[in-house]
Each structure stands twice: as structure tokens, then as C-alpha cells.
VMD Tcl script that draws the C-alpha trace (Angstrom):
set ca {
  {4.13 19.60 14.23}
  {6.96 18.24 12.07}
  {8.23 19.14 8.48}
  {9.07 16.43 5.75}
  {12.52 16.48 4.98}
  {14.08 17.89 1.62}
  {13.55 14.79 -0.22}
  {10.03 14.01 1.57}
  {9.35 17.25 0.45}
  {9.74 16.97 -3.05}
  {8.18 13.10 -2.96}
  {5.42 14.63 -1.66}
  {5.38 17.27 -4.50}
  {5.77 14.61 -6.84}
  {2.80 12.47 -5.52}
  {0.38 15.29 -5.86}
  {1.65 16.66 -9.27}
  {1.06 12.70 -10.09}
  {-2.26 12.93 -8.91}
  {-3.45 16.25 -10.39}
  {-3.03 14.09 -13.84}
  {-4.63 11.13 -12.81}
  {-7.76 13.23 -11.63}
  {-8.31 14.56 -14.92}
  {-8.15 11.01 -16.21}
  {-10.52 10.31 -13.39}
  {-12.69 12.58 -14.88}
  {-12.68 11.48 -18.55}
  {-11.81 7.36 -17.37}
  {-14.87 6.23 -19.76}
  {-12.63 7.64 -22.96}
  {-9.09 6.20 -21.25}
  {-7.32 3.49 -23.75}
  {-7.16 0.60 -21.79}
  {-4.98 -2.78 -22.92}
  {-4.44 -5.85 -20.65}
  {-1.05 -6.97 -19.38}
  {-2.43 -10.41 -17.72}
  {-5.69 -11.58 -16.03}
  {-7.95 -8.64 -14.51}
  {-4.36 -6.84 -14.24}
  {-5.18 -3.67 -16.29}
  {-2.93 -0.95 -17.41}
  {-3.96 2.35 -18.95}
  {-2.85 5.73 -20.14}
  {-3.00 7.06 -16.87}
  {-0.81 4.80 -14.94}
  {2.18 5.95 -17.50}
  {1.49 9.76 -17.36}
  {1.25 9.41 -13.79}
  {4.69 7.76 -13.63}
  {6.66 9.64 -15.73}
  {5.39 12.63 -14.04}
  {6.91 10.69 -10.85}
  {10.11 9.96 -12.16}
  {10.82 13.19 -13.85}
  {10.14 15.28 -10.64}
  {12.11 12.66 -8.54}
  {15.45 12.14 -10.62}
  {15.65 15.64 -11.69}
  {15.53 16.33 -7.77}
  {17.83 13.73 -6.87}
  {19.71 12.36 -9.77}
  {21.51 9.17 -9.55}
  {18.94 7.41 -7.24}
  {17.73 4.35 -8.79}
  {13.43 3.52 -9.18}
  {11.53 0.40 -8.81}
  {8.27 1.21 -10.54}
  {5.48 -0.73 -11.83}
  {5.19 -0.50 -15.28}
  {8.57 0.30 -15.96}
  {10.52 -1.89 -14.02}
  {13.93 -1.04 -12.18}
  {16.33 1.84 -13.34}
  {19.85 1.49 -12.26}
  {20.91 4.51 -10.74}
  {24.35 5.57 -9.90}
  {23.64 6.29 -6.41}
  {23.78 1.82 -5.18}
  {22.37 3.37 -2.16}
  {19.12 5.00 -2.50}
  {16.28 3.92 -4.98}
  {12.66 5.09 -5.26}
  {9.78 2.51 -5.12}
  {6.78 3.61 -7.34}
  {3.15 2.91 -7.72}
  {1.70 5.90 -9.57}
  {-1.69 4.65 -9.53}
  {-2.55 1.59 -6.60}
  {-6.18 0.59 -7.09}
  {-6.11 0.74 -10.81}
  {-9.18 -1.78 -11.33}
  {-11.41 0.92 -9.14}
  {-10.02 3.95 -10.82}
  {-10.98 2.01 -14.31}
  {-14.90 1.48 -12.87}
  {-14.98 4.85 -11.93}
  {-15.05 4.04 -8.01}
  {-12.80 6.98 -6.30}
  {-10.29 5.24 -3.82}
  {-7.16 4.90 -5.49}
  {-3.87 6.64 -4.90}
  {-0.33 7.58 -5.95}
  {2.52 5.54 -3.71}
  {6.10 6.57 -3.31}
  {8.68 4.87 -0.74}
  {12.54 5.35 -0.35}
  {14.73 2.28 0.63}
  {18.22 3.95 1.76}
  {20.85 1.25 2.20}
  {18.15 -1.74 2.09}
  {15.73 0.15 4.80}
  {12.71 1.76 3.91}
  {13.15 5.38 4.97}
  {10.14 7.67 3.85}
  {6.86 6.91 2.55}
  {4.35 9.20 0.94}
  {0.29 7.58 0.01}
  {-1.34 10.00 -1.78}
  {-5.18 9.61 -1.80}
  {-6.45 11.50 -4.93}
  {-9.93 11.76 -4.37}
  {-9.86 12.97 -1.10}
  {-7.07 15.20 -1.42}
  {-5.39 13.54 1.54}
  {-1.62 12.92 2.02}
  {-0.65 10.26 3.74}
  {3.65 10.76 4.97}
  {5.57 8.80 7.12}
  {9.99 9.42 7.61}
  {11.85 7.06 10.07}
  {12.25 9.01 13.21}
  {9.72 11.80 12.23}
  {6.95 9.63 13.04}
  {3.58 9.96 10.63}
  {1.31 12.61 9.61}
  {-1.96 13.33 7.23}
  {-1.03 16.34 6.37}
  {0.35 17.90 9.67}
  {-1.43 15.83 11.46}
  {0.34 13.51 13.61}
  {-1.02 9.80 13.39}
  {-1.22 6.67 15.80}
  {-2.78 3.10 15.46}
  {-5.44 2.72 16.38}
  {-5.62 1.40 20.29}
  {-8.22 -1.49 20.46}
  {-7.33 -4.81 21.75}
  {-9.92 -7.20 21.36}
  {-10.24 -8.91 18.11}
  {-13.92 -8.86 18.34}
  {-13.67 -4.88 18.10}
  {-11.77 -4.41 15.54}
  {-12.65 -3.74 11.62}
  {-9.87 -5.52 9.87}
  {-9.08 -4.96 6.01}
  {-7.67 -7.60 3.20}
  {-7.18 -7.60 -0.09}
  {-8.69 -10.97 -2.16}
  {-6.44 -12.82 -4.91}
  {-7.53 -11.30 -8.23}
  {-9.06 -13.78 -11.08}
  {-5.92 -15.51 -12.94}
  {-4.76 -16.46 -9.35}
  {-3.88 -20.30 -8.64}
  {-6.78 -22.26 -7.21}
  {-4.53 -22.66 -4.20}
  {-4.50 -18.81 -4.00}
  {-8.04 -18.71 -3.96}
  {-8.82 -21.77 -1.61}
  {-6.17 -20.48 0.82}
  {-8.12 -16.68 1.17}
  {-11.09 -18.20 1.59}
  {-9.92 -20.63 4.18}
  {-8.29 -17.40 6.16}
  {-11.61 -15.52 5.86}
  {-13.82 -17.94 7.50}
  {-11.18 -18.29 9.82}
  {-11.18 -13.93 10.63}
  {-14.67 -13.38 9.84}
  {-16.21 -14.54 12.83}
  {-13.72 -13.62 15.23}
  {-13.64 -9.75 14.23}
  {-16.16 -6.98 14.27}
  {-15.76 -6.37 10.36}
  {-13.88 -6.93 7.30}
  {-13.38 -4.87 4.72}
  {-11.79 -5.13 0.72}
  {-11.66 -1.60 -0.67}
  {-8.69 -2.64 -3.45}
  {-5.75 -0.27 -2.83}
  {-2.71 -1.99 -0.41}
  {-1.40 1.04 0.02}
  {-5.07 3.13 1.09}
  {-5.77 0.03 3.38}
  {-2.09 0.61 4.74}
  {-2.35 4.17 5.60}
  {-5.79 3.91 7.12}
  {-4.11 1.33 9.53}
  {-1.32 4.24 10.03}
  {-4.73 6.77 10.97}
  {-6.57 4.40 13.17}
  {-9.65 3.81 10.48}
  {-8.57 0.46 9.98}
  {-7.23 -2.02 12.80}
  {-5.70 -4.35 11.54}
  {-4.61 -5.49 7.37}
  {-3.91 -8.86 5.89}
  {-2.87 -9.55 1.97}
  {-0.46 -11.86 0.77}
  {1.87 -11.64 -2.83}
  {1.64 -8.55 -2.90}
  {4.66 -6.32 -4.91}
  {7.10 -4.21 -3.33}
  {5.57 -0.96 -4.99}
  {2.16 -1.69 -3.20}
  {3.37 -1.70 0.24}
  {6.79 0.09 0.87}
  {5.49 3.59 1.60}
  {2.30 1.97 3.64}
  {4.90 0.05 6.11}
  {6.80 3.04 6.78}
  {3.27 4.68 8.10}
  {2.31 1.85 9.69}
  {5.75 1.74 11.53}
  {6.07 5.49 12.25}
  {2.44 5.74 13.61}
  {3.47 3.16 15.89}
  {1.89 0.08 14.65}
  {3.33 -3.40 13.71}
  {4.14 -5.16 10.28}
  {5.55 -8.34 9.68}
  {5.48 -11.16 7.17}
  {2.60 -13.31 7.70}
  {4.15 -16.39 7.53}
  {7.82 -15.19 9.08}
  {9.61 -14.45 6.31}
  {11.07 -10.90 4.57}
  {7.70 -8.70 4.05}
  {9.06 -7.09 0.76}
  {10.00 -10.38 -0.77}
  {6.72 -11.76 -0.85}
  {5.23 -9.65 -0.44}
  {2.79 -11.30 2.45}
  {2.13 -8.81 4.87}
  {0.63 -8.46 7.97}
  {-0.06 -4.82 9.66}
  {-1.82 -3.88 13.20}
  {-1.00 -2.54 16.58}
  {1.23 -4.46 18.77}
  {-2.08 -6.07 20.73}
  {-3.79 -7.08 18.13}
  {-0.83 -8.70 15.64}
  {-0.42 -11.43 17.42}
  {-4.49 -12.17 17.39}
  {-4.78 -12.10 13.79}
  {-1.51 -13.81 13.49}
  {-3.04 -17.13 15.38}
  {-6.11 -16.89 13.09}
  {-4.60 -16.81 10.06}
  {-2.23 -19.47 11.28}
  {-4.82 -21.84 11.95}
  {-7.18 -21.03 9.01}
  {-6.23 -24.15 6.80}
  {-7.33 -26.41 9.68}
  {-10.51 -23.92 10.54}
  {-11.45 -24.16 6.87}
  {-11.00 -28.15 6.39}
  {-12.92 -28.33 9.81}
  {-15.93 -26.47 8.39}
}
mol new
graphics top color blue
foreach p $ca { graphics top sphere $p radius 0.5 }
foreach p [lrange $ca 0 end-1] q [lrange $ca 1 end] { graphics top cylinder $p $q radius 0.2 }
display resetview
């Protein structure tokens, strides 16, 4: 059994006071002011609360760290070396229709490394933490990957370009899955990066695939991914947290859906 360290211990504190808010919103989501900040990209009441709790907790604990968080963008800190990275509420579309899988995400990023990552999943009360070297946990639970290696048993979650997307987002998705749907044993879209991240962290998922992503939706889910012994790269070869195109699996398997996704403009054309 390991212990979170000081500061995973108050990021995880943070996460769950975080949540406690959003579940009453949860619970009241029908009366929640809602305004749009771009196409299907919706922002309410609750995301704020939730973040604000978030950064209060986190720079009171550790002053001088600097935040990259969603809806309020990067705060310079006086610490150049450490900075939070904040999602207070990934899956906000599902929270909004009332569908319970959403969660609270919080990563550190020490000297341009991701070093801890905490997913908290709301409605199921489950936390989700991962520190280099520590390995990760649910709970104190340890977790692994899961340990499949054939394509053709695995259940493989993505995450599909939202409308307001380029055409080219959307034709290139659909091109990938027709290229991984008949080569897996499932796929699944349940809307939250950083769920679909931990789950690959616990073994539920095998494999996960999204591209342009933001830094805030995946940071703490590649540190679990990582520490449970699994493998994350950038789809197409490039830095993961720039753009945010990730890839995530065990070692056997990355490489399968790498090949598949790499051929999926040709697969698509040729169908």
C-alpha cells in the first residue's frame, strides 16, 4: 500500500472538496445557468465554483505555483517550476444532460514533467491517483493495464470531434473508426478524456484514442496511465501535450492500434 505525498495529498483533498460542489449542482443541473463559449462547448456555474474551490485549496497549500485551468486560463506563479493543470469539471456536456460520468482533473508538471495526477470520478465516489515512482492507485488500490494482447480482444475507447469541428476533423474520425471498428472487440465514447484515461490506468478500458485534445483533459490521465504501467504517446509522433493527440494502451497493444490508425485514411478511401 502506498501514501500520496504531501502535495498529492492535498490535490486529492482539493479534487473531492471540488466534487462535493459539483454534486450538488448535479443534483439541481435542470436550474444551473448555462451560457455558451463556442459550438456545443458549454460552460456553467458549476465549472467556476468547482475551480475556484480548486485553486483556493491548491495555492493556499502551495503558494507561488502557477495553474493552467480551463476557464481561467494560466496564472503566473512565482514558483517557474511547478504549475497545476486544472479541469474542475471534464465531461461537462454529460454533467449538463444529467448523465453521471464526469469528473474533477488535477495534474502537476514539475520542471516540464508531469509528476502527479489525481481523476476524481464524482458519481462514483472513486479517486483515481497516480505520482511518478509511486506507481497508481484507486483509492489504495494499486492499478495495472490491463494485460490483453490481441486487438480483437480488446474494448478500446475514443472520444469523437464535437459539432463546430472542421469537416476534416470529422472525415478524419470517421475514417479511423472504420479503420478500429472491425479489428477490435468494442469501442466505446463515454465523453470524459480524463474517465476514459483512468479506466485505461484500471484495466476497464484497453486501449484510448482522441486527438486535439487540451492539456487540462489529459495531464493527470497520462500520469495513471504511465504509473500503472501502460503506454502513451502522440498519435502521430509528436509532443502529446501540445496537441494534444494522444494515444494510451499497454505496451502490446500500442503498437496495434498505432498501425490502424496509421492506415485509416487509406482504409477509409478504400471503402
Amino acid at each position: 500500500m502506498s501514501k500520496p505525498s504531501p502535495v498529492g495529498t492535498v490535490m486529492i483533498a482539493a479534487a473531492r472538496a471540488a466534487g462535493r460542489a459539483l454534486a450538488r449542482d448535479f443534483g439541481e443541473v435542470e436550474n444551473l445557468q448555462v451560457s455558451k463559449k463556442g459550438p456545443a462547448d458549454f460552460v456553467s456555474n458549476a465549472d467556476h465554483r468547482a475551480e475556484e474551490i480548486i485553486y483556493t485549496q491548491l495555492s493556499k497549500a502551495r503558494p507561488g505555483y502557477g495553474f493552467v485551468m480551463e476557464e481561467s486560463g494560466i496564472v503566473e506563479g512565482t514558483d517557474k517550476s511547478n504549475k497545476f493543470i486544472v479541469d474542475p469539471l471534464d465531461g461537462t456536456l454529460n454533467f449538463l444532460h444529467g448523465q453521471p460520468h464526469y469528473a474533477v482533473s488535477i495534474a502537476l508538471e514539475r520542471e516540464g514533467k508531469l509528476l502527479t495526477g489525481v481523476v476524481y470520478d464524482v458519481a462514483k465516489n472513486e479517486i483515481f491517483w497516480a505520482e511518478t515512482g509511486r506507481g497508481a492507485w484507486l483509492e489504495q488500490r494499486k492499478l495495472r493495464v490491463a494485460t490483453r494482447t490481441r486487438l480483437n480482444e480488446a474494448v478500446i475507447a475514443t472520444g469523437t470531434p464535437w459539432h463546430g469541428k472542421s469537416e476534416a476533423a470529422h472525415t478524419g474520425f470517421a475514417r479511423e473508426l472504420l479503420a478500429m471498428t472491425p479489428a477490435c472487440a468494442g469501442i466505446r465514447r463515454y465523453g470524459s478524456a480524463a474517465l476514459d484515461l483512468a479506466w485505461v490506468a484500471a484495466g476497464r478500458f484497453d486501449g484510448f484514442w482522441e486527438r486535439d485534445l487540451k492539456p487540462w483533459d489529459i495531464a493527470a490521465g497520462i500520469v495513471l496511465v504511465r504509473e500503472a504501467g501502460g503506454a502513451v504517446q502522440e498519435i502521430d509522433g509528436g509532443d502529446v501535450m501540445s496537441t494534444g493527440s494522444v494515444l494510451a494502451s499497454n505496451a502490446d497493444l500500442q503498437p496495434l492500434i498505432e498501425k490502424q490508425l496509421r492506415h485509416a485514411a487509406s482504409f477509409g478511401k478504400q471503402s
